[in-house]
RODO-2510 file (C-alpha; in nm, 4 decimals, decimal comma):
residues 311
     n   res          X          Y          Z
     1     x    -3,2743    12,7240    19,1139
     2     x    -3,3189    12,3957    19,2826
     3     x    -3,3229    12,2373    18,9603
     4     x    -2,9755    12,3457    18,9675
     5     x    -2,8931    12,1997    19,2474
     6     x    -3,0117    11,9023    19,1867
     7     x    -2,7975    11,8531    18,8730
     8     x    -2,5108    11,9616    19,0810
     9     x    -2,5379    11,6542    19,3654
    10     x    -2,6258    11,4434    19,0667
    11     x    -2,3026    11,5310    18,8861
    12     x    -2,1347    11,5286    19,2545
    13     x    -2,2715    11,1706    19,3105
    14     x    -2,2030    11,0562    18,9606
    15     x    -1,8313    11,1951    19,0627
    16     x    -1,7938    10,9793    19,3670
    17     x    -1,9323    10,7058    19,2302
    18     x    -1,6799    10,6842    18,9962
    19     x    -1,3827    10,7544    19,1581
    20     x    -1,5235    10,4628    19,4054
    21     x    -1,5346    10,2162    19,0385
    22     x    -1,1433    10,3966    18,9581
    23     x    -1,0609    10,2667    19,3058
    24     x    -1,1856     9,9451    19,2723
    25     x    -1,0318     9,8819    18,9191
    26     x    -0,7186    10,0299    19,0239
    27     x    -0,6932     9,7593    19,3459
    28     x    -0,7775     9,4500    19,1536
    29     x    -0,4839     9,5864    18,8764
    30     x    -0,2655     9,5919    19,1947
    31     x    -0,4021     9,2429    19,3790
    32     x    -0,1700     9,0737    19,1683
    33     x     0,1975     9,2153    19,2497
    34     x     0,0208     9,2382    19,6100
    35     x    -0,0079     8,8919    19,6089
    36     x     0,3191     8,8478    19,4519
    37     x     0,4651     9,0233    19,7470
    38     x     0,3298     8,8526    20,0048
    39     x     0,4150     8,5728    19,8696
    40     x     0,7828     8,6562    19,8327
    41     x     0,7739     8,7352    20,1508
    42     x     0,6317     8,3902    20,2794
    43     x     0,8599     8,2524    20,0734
    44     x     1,1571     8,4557    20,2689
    45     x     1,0428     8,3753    20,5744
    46     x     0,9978     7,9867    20,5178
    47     x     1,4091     8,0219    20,3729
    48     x     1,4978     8,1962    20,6860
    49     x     1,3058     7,9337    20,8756
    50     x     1,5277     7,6911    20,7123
    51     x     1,8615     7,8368    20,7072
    52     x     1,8529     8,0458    21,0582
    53     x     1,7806     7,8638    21,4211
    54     x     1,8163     8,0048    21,7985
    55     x     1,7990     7,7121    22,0052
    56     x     1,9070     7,6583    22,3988
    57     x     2,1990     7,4829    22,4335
    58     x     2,0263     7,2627    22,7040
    59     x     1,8637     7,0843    22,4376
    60     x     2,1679     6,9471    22,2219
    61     x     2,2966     6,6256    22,1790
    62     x     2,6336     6,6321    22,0760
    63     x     2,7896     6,2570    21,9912
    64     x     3,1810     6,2979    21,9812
    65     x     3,4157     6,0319    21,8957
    66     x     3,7978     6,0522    21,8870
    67     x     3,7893     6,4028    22,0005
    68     x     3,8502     6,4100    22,3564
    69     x     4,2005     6,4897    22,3865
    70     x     4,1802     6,8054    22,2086
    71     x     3,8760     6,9307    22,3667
    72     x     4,1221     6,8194    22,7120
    73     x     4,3936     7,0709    22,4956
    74     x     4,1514     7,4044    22,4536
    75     x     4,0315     7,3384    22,8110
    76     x     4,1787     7,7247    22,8517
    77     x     3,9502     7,8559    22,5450
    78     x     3,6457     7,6665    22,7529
    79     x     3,7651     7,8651    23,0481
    80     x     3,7369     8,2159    22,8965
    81     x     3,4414     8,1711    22,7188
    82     x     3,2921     8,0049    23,0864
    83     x     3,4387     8,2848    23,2903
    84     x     3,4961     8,5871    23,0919
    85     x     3,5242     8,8496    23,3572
    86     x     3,8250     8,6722    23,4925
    87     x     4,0103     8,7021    23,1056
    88     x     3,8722     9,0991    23,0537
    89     x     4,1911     9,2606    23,0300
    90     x     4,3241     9,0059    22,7448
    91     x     4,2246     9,1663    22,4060
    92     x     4,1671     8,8562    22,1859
    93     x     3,8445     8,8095    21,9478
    94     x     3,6109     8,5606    22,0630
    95     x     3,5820     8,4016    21,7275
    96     x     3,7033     8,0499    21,6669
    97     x     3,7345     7,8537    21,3516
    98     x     3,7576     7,4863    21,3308
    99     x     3,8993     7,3224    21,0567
   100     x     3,8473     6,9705    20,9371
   101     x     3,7408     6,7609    20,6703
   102     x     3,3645     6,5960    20,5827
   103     x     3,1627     6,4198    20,8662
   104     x     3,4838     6,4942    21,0997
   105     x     3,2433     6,6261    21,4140
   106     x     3,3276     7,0020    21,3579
   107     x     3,0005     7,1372    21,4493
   108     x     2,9442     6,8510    21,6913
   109     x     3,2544     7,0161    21,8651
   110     x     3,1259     7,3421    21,8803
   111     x     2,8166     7,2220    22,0665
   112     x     3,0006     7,0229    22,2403
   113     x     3,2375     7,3365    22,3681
   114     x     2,8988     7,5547    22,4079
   115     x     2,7995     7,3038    22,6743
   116     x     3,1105     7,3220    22,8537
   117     x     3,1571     7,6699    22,8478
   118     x     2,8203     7,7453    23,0152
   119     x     2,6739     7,8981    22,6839
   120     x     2,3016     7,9384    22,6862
   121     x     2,1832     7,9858    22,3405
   122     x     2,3176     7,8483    22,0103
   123     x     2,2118     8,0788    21,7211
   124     x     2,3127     7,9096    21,3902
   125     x     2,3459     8,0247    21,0446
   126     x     2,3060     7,7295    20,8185
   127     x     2,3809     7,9036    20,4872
   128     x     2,6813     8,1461    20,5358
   129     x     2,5909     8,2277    20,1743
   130     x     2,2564     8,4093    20,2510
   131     x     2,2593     8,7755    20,3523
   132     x     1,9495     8,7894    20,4942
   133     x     2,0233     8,5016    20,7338
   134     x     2,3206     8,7168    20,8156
   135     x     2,1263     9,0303    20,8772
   136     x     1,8934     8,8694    21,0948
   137     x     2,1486     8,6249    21,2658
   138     x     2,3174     8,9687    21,3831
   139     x     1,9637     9,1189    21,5019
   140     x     1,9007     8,7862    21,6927
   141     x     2,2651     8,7862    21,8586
   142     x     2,2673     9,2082    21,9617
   143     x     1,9227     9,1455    22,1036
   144     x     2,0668     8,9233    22,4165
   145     x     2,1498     9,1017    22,7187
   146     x     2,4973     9,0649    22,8431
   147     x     2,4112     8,8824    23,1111
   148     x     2,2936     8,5764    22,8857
   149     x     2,5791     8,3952    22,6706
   150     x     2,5517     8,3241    22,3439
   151     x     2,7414     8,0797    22,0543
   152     x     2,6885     8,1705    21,7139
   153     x     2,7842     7,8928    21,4497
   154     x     2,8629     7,9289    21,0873
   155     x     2,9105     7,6206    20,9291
   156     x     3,0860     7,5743    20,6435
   157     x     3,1701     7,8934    20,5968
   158     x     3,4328     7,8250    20,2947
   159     x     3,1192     7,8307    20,1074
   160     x     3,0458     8,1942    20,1443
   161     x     3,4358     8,2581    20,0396
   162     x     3,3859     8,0244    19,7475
   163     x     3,1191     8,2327    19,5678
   164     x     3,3753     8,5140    19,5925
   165     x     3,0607     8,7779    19,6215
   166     x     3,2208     9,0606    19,7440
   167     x     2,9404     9,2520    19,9253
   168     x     2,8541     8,8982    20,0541
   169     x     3,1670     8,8811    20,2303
   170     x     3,1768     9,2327    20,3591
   171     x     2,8410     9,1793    20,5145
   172     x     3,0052     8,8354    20,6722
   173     x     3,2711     9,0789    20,8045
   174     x     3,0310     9,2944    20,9892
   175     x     2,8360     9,0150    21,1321
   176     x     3,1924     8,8885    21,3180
   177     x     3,3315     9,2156    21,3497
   178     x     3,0243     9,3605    21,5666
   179     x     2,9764     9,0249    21,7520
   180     x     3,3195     8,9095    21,8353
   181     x     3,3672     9,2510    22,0359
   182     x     3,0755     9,1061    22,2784
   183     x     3,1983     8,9231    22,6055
   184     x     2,8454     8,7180    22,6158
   185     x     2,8997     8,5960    22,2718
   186     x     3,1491     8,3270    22,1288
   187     x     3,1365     8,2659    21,7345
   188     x     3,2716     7,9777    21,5705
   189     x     3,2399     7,8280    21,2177
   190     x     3,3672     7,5312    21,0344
   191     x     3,5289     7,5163    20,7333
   192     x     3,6496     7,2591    20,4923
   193     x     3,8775     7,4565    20,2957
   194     x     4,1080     7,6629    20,4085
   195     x     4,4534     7,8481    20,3003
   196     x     4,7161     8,0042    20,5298
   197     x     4,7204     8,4338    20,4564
   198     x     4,3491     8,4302    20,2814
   199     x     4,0794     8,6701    20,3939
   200     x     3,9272     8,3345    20,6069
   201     x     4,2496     8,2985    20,8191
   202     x     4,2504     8,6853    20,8552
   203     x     3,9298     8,6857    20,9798
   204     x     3,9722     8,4332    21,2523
   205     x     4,2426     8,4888    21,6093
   206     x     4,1779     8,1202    21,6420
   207     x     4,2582     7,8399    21,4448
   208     x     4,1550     7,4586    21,5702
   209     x     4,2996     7,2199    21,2804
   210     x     4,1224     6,8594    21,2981
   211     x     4,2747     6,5374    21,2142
   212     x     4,3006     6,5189    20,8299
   213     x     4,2205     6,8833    20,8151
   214     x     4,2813     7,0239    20,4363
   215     x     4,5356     7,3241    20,4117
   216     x     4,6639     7,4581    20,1922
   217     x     5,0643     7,4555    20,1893
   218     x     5,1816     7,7772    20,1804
   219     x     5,5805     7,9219    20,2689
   220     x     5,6403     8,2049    20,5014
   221     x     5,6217     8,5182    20,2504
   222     x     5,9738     8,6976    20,2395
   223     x     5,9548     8,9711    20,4994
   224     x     6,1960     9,2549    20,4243
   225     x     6,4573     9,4539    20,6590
   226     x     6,2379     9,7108    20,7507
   227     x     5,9713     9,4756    20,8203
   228     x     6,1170     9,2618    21,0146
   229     x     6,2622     9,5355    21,2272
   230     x     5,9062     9,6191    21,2532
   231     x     5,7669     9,3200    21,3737
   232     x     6,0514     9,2739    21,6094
   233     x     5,9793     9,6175    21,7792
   234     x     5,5950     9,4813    21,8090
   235     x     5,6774     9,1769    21,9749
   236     x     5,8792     9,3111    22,2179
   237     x     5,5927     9,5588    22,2665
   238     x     5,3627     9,3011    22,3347
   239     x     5,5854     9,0656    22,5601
   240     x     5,6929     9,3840    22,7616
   241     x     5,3522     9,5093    22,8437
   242     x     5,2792     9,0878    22,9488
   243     x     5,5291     9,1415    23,1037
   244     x     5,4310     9,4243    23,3364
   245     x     5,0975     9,2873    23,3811
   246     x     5,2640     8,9724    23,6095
   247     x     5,3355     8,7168    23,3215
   248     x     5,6511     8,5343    23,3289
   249     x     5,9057     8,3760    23,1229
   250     x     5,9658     8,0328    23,2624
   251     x     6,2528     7,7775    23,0605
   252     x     6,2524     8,0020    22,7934
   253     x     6,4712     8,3371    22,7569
   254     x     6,3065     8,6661    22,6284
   255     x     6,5005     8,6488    22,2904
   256     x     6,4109     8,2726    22,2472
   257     x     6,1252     8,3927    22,2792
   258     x     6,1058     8,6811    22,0538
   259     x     6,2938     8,4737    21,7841
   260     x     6,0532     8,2219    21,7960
   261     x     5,7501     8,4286    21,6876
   262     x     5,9241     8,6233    21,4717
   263     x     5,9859     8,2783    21,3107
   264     x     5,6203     8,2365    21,1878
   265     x     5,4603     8,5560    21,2051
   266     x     5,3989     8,7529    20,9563
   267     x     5,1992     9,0621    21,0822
   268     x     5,1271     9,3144    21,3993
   269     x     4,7911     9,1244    21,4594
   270     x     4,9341     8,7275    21,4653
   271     x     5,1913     8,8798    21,6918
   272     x     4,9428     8,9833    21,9545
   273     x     4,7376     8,7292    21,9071
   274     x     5,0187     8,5031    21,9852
   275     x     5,1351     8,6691    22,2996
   276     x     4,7441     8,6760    22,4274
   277     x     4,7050     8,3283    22,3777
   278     x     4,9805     8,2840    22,5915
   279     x     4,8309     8,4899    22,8174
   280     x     4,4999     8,2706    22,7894
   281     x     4,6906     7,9471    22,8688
   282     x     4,8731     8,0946    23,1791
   283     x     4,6159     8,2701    23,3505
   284     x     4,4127     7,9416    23,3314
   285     x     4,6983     7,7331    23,4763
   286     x     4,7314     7,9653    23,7729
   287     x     4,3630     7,9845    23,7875
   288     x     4,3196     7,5801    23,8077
   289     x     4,5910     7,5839    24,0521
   290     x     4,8485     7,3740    23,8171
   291     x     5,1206     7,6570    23,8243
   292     x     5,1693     7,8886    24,1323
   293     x     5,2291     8,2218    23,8778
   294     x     5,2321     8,3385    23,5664
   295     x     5,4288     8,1571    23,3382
   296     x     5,4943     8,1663    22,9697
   297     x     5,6725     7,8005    22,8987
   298     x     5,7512     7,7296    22,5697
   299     x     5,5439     7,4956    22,5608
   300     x     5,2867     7,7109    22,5936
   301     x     5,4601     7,9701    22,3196
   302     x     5,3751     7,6571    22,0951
   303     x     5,0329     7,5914    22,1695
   304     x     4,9633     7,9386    22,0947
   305     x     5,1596     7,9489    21,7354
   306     x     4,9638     7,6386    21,6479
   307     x     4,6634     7,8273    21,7253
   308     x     4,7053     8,1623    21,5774
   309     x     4,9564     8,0512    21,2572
   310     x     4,7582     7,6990    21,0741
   311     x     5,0611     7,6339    20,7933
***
């Protein structure tokens, strides 16, 4: 009897001890994609080290030259991304694209507006082209509190639209998409390319061309009967309800004014966009005391096309 049992804790013992050597064998055949995998994942990290950066804005150096008239001409832009409670009932995206060729001081512009505008941290996305950069860019940006701005840069973004990678691009969307709808946050990229009616123009309210900047010539795309009655309806929408919110035609009649848009734009959203922009521009004059209302001037009207409509 107990030389039974014996021969059972033996064959017990002899059991454990090999599932102990099965173990063993079976970790060291898995050290090596273990290894692989952390490595990968160093490797990750050290690319999103290169391509991603949150800094504070206190710390940049911009060095502009040539440049200071237009930042004088967006001085309203600076204003609404300073003061944004005092622009809340204008629906306009926050994002911003500036246009301009090599070395022109595009992204030296956009710290330079951050600085002006009060911005607190610059979160920049070096490689438009990487979609974890983009991921994590959008993690970094929804994790401020509202109470802390933020500027999030995308240079050279043509890049991204040059690789044509569709799932590439719809991730790009998101990122803008979910961040422009923040108050606290202002996005901008750069470009070097760009073409009037593509996907990059569609994905941008704002459009700041620099001197020399490369676009594409393009003519205004034949808008038919129906259309056009369309878009006339919408911006007489859009001026009315301007209209009833204070804002005033000044020099410039409301069919003048209508005709003009309806001149250059081509869709619902460059419409509003237009009309906000005039909005912007007004409600900064009256708030910096240089006009006692309202006013939509046509200057003004023109400042906004040349914003919204790059052709």
């Amino acid at each position: 009897m107990y030389g039974l049992a014996s021969d059972s804790d033996s064959a017990l013992l002899l059991t454990e001890e090999l599932l102990v050597l099965a173990t063993i064998v079976g970790s060291i055949a898995a050290l090596p994609a273990f290894i692989e995998f952390i490595s990968e994942r160093r490797k990750r990290r050290e690319r999103l080290d290169l391509t991603l950066e949150d800094v504070p804005v206190s710390g940049l150096r911009p060095r502009l030259a040539g440049l200071e008239q237009l930042l004088e001409s967006i001085a309203d832009l600076v204003d609404r991304a300073r003061a944004p409670a005092a622009y809340r009932d204008l629906k306009i995206g926050n994002e911003v694209l500036i246009i301009g060729p090599n070395q022109s001081g595009k992204k030296s512009l956009a710290h330079r507006i951050a600085q002006m505008a009060g911005i607190e941290r610059l979160v920049t996305v070096y490689n438009p082209r990487d979609s974890e950069a983009l991921a994590k860019a959008k993690q970094i940006v929804r994790g401020y509190k509202r109470n802390k701005k933020v500027m999030l840069l995308i240079p050279r973004i043509d890049l991204a639209f040059q690789m044509g990678d569709p799932e590439l691009l719809a991730e790009l969307d998101a990122l803008i998409e979910t961040t422009t709808e923040q108050s606290n946050v202002l996005e901008v990229a750069t470009t070097v390319w760009f073409a009037p009616d593509s996907d990059l123009d569609n994905m941008f309210g704002i459009k700041l061309p620099l001197p020399g900047a490369g676009i594409d010539p393009a003519d205004r795309p034949e808008i038919g009967d129906e259309a056009a009655r369309m878009l006339a309806d919408v911006t007489a929408f859009y001026l009315s309800q301007a209209q009833s919110r204070g804002f005033q035609l000044e020099g410039i009649s409301p069919e003048e004014f209508s005709a003009r848009i309806l001149d250059v734009a081509v869709n619902p959203a460059e419409i509003e966009d237009i009309v906000v922009l005039c909005q912007t521009t007004a409600l900064f004059r009256q708030r910096t005391r240089q006009t006692a209302n309202f006013a939509f001037t046509r200057e003004i009207l023109e400042t906004a096309i040349t914003r919204v409509i790059a052709r």
